[in-house]
N, C-alpha and C positions, 0 to 999 in steps of 0.2 A: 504494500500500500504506500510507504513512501517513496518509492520510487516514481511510483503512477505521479502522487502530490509533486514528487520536485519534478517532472516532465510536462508538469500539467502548469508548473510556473515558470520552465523555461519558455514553452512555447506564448505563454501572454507574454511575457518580457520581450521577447524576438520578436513580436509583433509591434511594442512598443519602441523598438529599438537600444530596449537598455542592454548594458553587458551584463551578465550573469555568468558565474563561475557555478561548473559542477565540480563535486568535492576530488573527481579525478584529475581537476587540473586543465579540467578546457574550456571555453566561455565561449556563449553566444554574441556573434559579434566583437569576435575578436582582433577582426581586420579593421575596425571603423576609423580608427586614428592613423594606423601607420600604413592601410592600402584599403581605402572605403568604396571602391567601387569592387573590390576581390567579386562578389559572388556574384553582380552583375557580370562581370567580362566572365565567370566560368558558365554561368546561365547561358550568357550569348551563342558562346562558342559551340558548348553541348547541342543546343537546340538547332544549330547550324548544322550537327552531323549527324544527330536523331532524325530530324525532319524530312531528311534526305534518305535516312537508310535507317529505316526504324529498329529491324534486328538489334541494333546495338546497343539497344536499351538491356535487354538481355545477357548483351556479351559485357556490358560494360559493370552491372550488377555483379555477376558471376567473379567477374576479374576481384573488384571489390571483395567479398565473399572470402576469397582462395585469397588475396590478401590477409586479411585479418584475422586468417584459421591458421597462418602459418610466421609467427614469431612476431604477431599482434599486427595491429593497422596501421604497418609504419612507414607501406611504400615499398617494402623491398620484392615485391613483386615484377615490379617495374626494371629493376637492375638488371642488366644487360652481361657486366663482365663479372669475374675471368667467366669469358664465353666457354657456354655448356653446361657448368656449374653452380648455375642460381636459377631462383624458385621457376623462373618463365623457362626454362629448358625441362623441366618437370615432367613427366609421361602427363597426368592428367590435366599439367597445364599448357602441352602443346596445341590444344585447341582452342586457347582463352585470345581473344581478340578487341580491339579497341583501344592499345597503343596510343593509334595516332591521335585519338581524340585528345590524349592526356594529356600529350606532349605540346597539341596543338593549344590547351587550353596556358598550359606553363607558360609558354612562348607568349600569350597575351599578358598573362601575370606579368614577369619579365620584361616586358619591355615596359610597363606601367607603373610598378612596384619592383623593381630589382632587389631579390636575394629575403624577400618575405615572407610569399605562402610556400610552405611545404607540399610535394607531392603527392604524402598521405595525407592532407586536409583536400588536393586536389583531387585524387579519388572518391574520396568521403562524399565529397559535394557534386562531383559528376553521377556517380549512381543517384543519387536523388534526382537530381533535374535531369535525367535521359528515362527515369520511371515517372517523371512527373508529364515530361510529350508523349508519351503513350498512355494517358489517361489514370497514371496511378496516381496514390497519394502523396502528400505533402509532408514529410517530417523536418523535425527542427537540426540544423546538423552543429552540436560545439564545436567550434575549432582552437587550432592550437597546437594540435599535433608536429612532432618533430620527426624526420627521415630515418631510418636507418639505414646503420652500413653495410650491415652483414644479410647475405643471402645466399643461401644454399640449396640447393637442389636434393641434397640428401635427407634435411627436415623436412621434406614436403608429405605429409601425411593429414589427409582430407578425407572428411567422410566419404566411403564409397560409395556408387549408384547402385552395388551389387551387397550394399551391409543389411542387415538385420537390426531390426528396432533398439535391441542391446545395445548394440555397437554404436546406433547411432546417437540413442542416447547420451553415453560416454564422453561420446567424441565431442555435444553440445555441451555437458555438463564443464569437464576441463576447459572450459572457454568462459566458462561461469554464466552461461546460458543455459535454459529448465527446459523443460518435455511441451510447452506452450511454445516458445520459441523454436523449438525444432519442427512444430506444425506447422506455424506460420509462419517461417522463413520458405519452408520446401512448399507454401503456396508461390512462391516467386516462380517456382515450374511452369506456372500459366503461360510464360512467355517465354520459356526455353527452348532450345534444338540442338539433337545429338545426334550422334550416329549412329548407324545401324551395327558395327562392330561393337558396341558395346552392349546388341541386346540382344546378341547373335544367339550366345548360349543358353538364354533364357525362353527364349521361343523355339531352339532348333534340338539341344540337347541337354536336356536340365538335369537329368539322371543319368547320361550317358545311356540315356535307352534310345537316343531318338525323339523324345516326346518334349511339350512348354511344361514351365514352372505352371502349377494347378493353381495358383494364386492370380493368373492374370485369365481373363474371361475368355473364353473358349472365341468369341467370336472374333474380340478383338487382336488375337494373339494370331488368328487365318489373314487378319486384316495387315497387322506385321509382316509376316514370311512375304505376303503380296508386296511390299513395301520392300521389303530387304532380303535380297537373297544372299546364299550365303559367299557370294562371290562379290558384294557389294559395301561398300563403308559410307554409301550415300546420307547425306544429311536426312534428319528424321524429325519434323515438329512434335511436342512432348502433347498439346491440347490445342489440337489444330482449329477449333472455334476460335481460341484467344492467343496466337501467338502473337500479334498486332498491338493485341490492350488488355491492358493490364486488368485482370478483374479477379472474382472467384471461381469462375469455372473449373479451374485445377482438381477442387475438393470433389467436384460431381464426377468426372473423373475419374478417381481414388474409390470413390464410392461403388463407383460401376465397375471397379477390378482394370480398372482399364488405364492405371499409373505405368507409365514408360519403364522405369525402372524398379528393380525391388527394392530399392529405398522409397518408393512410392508408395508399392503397395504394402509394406509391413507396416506402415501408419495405423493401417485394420488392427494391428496386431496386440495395440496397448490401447487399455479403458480410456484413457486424456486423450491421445491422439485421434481414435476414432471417435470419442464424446464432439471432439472439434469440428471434424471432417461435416460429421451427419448435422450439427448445428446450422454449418455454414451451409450445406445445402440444402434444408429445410426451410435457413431466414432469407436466402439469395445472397448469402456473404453481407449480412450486414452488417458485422463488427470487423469486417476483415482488413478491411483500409486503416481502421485505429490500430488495430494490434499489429499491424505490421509492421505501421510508422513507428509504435513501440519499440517492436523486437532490432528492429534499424538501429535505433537511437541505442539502445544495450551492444547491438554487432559494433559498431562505432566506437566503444570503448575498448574493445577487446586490446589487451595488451601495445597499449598508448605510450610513446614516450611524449617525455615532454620536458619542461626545463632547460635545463643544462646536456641532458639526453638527446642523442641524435647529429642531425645536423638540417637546414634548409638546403639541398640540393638546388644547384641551377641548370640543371638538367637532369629531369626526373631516373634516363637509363643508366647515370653513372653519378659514380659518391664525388664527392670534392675534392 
């Protein structure tokens, strides 16, 4: 409950324009003194590349995401060298896209404000306003955040598409995120796309007999194979109603056995998760846009530097 009250006071304050410190060390309206147009020029740019190729609302969320699952939200996602060896050469993260937007966004910071907004405050705020042009919600984003320098390819350990509710559990709880946030983060699926190598096993050989995982709906798992054969890695929309706009559709989805991956569908599997699912499809997702904005504003802290911590990069793919 406190948490809600102090989230419930950042966002009036952000509306009023005051600075407000969260007790981790990062304030809304952070840039107002030393770079006050910051989230207009990240706003601009975003909606410049969303607008054009809305996918990347998706890719740009995810990047986010695999950021702040892997040595907090500090940007080292984005580091480039010693090439091969940091998080973006990552097996699950060689499919993560939306680079340019970042870089494109810095490069405006930069010439406006030199050597202020950090790279992970610019991720932070690009996921929200590239889910804000495809119809999502609004949340408040602190900033503050400081860069880090270290990124490795070998910590990169992310919830699987292929885990079990256990596991995924886990893997939210270590981040200091609960079994609610893991529901409503993995509605962000609404607007995802993957491949067919990663569902190959699940619909082609799930026992090694030949046969799908019995957890995914008989009809839709015929719909798959049509979709992906096994000589295929073609791209795969996850809720092909909404991969355009952001909504709840995801959960109806889930509900129907018809979750892309088995991180989808073991949601069934626990009492909260599925209590959320069947909620959200009975009210048409009507709490789904607040608690997402929530769960955002908790992802957003994960493992922050700040202070003296880090450093403000001038080029987001490499340290200073």
């Amino acid at each position: 409950m406190a948490i809600k009250n102090l989230l419930f006071l950042v966002v009036f304050l952000s509306v009023l324009g005051v600075s407000v410190a969260h007790p981790n060390g990062l304030y809304i309206n952070y840039y107002k003194h030393r770079c006050p147009d910051a989230e207009a020029i990240v706003r601009r740019v975003t909606v410049q590349y969303v607008s054009h190729e809305p996918s990347l609302a998706a890719a740009l969320l995810r990047m986010h995401f695999h950021d702040c699952f892997v040595r907090g939200c500090d940007g080292s996602i984005l580091l480039k060298y010693p090439y091969n060896e940091t998080e973006r050469y990552a097996a699950p993260n060689l499919s993560v896209r939306g680079y340019e937007v970042v870089d494109a966004v810095k490069s405006a910071l930069e010439r406006k404000c030199p050597g202020v907004v950090s790279c992970s405050d610019v991720l932070s705020l690009v996921a929200r306003d590239a889910v804000i042009v495809i119809n999502g919600p609004w949340w408040p984003v602190p900033l503050g955040r400081r860069d880090g320098r270290i990124s490795r390819k070998s910590e990169v350990n992310l919830p699987s598409p292929l885990a079990g509710i256990a596991a995924l559990k886990k893997n939210f709880f270590d981040k200091g995120l609960n079994t609610k946030d893991l529901v409503v983060l993995s509605g962000a699926h609404t607007i995802g796309i993957s491949h067919c190598s990663v569902i190959h096993h699940g619909i082609y050989n799930f026992t090694g007999k030949g046969d799908s995982d019995s957890s995914i709906n008989l009809r839709y798992a015929r719909a798959l194979k049509r979709r992906c054969n096994l000589a295929d890695n073609r791209t795969i929309v996850m809720d092909p109603r909404s991969v355009k706009k952001f909504d709840s559709h995801y959960f109806n989805m889930v509900a129907q056995r018809k979750g892309l991956f088995k991180s989808d569908r073991t949601l069934l599997d626990d009492p909260e998760t599925k209590s959320y699912i069947y909620t959200q499809v009975a009210t048409a997702g009507s709490s789904f846009n607040k608690d997402f904005a929530h769960s955002m504003v908790k992802l957003g802290f994960v493992g922050i530097l700040t202070g003296n911590k880090g450093e403000i990069r001038k080029r987001c793919a490499f340290v200073n």
